[in-house]
C-alpha positions as CSV (number, residue, x, y, z in Angstrom):
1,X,-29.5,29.1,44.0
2,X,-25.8,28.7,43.5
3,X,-23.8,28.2,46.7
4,X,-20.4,27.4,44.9
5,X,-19.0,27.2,41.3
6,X,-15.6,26.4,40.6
7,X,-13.3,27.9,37.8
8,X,-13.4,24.8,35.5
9,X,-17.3,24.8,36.1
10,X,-17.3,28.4,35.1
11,X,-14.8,27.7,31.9
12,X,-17.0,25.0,30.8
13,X,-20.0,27.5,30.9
14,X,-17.7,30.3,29.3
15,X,-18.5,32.8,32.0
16,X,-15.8,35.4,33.2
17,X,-15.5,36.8,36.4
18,X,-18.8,37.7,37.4
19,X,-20.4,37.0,40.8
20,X,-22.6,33.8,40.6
21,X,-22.9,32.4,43.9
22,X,-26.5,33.2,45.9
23,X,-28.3,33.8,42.2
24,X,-30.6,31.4,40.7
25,X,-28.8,28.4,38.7
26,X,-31.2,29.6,36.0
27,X,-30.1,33.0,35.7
28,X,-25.9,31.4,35.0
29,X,-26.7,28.2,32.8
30,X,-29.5,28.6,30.4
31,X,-29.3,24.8,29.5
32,X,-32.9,22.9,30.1
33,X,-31.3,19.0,30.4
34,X,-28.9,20.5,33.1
35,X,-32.0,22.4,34.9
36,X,-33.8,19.5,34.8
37,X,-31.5,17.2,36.7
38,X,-30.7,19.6,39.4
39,X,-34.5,20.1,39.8
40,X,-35.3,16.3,40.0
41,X,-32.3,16.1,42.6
42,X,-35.0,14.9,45.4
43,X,-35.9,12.1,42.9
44,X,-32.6,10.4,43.0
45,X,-32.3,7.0,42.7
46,X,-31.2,4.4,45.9
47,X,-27.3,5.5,45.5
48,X,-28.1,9.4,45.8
49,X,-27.1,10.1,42.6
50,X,-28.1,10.3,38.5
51,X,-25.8,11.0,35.8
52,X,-26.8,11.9,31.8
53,X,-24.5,12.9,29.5
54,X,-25.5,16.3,28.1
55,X,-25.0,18.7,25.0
56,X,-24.5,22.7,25.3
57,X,-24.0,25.4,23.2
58,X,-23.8,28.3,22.1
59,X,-21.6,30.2,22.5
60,X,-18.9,27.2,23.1
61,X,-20.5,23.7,21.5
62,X,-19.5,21.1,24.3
63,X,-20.5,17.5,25.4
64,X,-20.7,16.6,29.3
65,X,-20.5,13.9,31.0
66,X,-23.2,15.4,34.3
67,X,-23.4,14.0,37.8
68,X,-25.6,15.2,40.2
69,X,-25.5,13.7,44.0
70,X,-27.7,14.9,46.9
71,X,-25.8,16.2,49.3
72,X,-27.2,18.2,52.8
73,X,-27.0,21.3,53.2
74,X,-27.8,23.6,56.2
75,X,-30.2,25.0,56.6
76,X,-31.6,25.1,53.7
77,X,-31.6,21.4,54.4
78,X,-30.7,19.4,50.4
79,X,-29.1,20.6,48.2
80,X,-27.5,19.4,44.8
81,X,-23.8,18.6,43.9
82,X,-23.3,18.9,40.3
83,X,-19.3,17.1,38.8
84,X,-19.2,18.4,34.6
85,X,-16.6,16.0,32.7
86,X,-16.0,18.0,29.4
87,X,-16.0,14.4,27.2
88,X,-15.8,17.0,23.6
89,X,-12.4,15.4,22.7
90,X,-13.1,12.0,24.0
91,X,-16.8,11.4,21.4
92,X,-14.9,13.2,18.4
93,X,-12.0,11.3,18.8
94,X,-14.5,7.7,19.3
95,X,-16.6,9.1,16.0
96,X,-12.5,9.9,14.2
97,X,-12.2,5.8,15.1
98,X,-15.2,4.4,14.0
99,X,-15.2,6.4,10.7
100,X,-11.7,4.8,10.3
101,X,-12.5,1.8,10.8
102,X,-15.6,2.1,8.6
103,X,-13.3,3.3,5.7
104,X,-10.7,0.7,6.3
105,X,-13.3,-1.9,5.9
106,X,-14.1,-0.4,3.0
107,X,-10.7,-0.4,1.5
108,X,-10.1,-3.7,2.2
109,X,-13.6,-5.3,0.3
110,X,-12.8,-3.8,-2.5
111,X,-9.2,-5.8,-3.4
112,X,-11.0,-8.5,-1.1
113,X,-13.6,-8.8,-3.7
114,X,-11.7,-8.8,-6.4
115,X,-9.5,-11.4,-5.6
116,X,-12.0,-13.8,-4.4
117,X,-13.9,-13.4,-7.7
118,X,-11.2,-13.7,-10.1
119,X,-10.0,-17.0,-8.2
120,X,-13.8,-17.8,-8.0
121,X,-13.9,-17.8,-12.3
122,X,-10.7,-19.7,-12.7
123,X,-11.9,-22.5,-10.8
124,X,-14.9,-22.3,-12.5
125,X,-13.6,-23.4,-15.6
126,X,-11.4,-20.2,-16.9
127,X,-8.2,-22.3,-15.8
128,X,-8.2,-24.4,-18.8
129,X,-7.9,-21.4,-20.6
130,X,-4.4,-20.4,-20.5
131,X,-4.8,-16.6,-22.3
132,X,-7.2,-15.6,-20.1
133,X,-6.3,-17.5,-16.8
134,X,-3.1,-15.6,-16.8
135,X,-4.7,-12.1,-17.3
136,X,-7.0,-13.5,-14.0
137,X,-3.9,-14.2,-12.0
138,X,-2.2,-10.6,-13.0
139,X,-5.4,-8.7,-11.3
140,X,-5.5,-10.9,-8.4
141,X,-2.0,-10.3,-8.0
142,X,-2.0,-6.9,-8.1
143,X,-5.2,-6.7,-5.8
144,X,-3.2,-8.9,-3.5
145,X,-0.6,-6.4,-3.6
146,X,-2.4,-3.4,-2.8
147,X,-4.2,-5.6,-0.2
148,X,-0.3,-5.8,1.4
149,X,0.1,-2.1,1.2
150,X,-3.1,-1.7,2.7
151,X,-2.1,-3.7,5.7
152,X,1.2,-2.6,5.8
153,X,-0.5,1.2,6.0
154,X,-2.4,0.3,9.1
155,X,0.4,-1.4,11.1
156,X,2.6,1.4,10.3
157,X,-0.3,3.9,11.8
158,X,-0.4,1.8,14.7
159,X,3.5,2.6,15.2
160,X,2.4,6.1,15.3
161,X,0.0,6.4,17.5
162,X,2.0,4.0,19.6
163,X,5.1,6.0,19.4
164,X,7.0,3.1,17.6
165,X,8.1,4.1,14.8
166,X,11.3,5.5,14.6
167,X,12.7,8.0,11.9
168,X,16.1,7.1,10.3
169,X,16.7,10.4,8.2
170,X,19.6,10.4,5.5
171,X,20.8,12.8,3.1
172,X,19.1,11.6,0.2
173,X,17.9,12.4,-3.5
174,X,14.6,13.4,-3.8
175,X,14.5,13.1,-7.8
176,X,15.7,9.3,-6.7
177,X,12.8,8.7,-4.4
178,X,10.2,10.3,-6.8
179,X,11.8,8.1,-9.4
180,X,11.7,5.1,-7.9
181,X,7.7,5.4,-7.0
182,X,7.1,6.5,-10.5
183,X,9.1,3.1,-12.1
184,X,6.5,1.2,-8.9
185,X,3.5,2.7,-10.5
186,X,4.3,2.3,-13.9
187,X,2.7,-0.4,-15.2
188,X,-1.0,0.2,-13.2
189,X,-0.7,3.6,-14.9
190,X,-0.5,2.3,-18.2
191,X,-3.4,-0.3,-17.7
192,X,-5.6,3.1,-17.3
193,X,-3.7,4.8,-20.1
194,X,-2.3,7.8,-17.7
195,X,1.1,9.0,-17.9
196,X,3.3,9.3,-14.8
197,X,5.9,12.2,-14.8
198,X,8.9,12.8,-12.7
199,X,9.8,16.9,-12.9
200,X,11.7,16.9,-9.6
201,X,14.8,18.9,-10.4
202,X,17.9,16.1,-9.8
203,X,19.6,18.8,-7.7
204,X,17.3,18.9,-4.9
205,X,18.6,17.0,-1.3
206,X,17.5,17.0,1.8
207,X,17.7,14.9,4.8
208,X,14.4,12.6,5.6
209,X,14.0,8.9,6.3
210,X,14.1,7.0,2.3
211,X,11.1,4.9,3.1
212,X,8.5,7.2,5.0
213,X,9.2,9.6,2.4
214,X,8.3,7.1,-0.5
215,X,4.6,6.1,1.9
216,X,4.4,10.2,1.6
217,X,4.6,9.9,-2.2
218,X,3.1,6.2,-2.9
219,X,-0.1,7.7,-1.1
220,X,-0.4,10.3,-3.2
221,X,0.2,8.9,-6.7
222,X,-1.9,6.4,-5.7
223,X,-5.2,9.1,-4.9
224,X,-3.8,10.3,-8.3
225,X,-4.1,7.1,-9.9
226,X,-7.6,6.7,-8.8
227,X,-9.1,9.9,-9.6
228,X,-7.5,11.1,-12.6
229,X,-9.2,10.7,-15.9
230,X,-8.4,8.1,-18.3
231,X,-5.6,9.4,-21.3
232,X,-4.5,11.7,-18.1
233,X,-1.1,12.5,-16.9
234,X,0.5,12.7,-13.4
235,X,3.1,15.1,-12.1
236,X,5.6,14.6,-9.8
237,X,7.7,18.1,-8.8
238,X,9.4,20.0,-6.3
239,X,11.3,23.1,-5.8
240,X,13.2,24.8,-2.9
241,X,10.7,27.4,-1.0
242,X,13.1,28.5,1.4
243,X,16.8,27.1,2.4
244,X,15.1,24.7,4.9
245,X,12.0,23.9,3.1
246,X,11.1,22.0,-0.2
247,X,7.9,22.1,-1.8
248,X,6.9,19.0,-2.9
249,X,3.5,18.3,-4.5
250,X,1.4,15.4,-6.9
C-alpha cells in the first residue's frame, strides 16, 4: 500500500488530485516493471537497493530512471522507497546526438571518398595525362571545398550550443546576399545543367548579421543543388510579409 506519494511522483504518473495514500500501489500505477521491483524489495542486493530504468505509457509516454531502497517501517515492519528520475529529455536528446553524428560521418565519406580516389587515379598513372589530370584536380578541389564547409558547419554549431557565437546585425541588402550565394554556386550548377535564379526584389533591407545570413541561404541552395532534377532551375525570392518580417524562401 501507498504510505506517501509526492507531487512530482504523481505528475510523472499523470494523476490529479485524488487520494492515493493507504490503497494498493496496484490500484495508482498500472505499470508491471515498476510492480515488479517494489515487490522484489526483500530481495535487494548487499547495498539495500536496485535500480532499472523503466518505460511507461499511456496516457503520457515517459522513460525513468527507478530506484527502490528498503527502508523500515513500523509496524508494518519493511517497506519500499521508490526515487522516479524522468530521463525523457535526457535519451531523446542522446538518440538527437548519435543520429548527428551518424549523419555527419556520413557527410564527410562522401567528399572523403572522392578526394582520396581521384588522387588515388592520378598517381596511378592519370598524371601524365595533362587533359584529364586537370579535370581530377577540379573535383578534388571542389570536394575539398565542400569538405571545408562541412567542417566549418560543425564548428560553427558548436558555437551555438556553446553560446559563442555572437550576432553582428547590419542594415544590409538582401538581393546582395542572395546574389552573392548565387555567383558561389554558379559554376557547380552548371556542371549539373540547373539554372540558379536571383528574384529577390533589390528594394528589400533589413537588419541581420551578412554572414549567418549567407550559411541560412548556402544551406539551402545547396539541398537544392542536390535534389533538383538535372536541366532544373533554382529560385531565390523574397517579399515583405509584414513591416517586421520578410519572407524569404529556395
Amino acid at each position: 500500500r501507498i504510505v506517501l506519494m509526492n507531487h512530482a511522483a504523481r505528475r510523472i504518473f499523470d494523476l490529479s488530485r485524488e487520494p492515493v495514500e493507504n490503497r494498493p500501489l496496484l490500484e495508482i500505477v498500472r505499470h508491471k516493471e515498476i510492480l515488479d521491483l517494489v515487490s522484489g524489495g526483500r530481495r535487494m542486493d548487499e547495498d539495500g537497493a536496485r535500480r532499472r530504468e523503466i518505460e511507461i505509457g499511456p496516457p503520457v509516454d515517459r522513460i525513468l530512471d527507478v530506484h527502490a531502497s528498503a527502508i523500515a517501517l513500523a509496524p508494518a515492519g519493511q517497506g519500499v522507497l521508490l526515487v522516479l528520475h524522468d530521463v525523457t529529455e535526457l535519451r531523446r536528446l542522446e538518440r538527437v546526438r548519435t543520429e548527428f553524428v551518424a549523419n555527419v560521418s556520413h557527410e564527410l565519406r562522401t567528399p572523403l571518398t572522392s578526394i582520396r580516389g581521384y588522387l588515388e587515379t592520378l598517381l596511378d598513372g592519370a598524371l601524365e595525362e595533362p587533359s584529364n589530370a586537370r579535370r581530377f584536380l577540379e573535383i578534388a578541389h571542389t570536394h575539398a571545398e565542400r569538405l571545408s564547409r562541412l567542417v566549418d558547419d560543425l564548428l560553427q554549431l558548436s558555437d551555438i550550443e556553446t553560446g559563442k557565437l555572437v550576432l553582428k546585425p547590419t542594415v544590409l541588402s538582401l538581393h546582395e546576399v542572395a546574389a552573392e550565394v548565387v555567383a558561389f554556386f554558379e559554376k557547380l550548377a552548371a556542371q549539373k545543367s540547373l539554372s540558379l535564379v536571383n528574384s529577390v526584389p533589390p528594394h528589400i533591407r533589413l537588419q541581420a548579421d551578412w554572414d549567418r545570413l549567407t550559411q541560412i541561404f548556402v544551406n539551402l541552395v545547396d539541398n537544392a543543388l542536390k535534389y533538383t532534377p538535372e536541366h532544373g532551375e533554382i529560385t531565390l525570392s523574397a517579399e515583405h510579409k509584414t513591416p517586421q518580417f520578410v519572407h524569404v524562401w529556395v
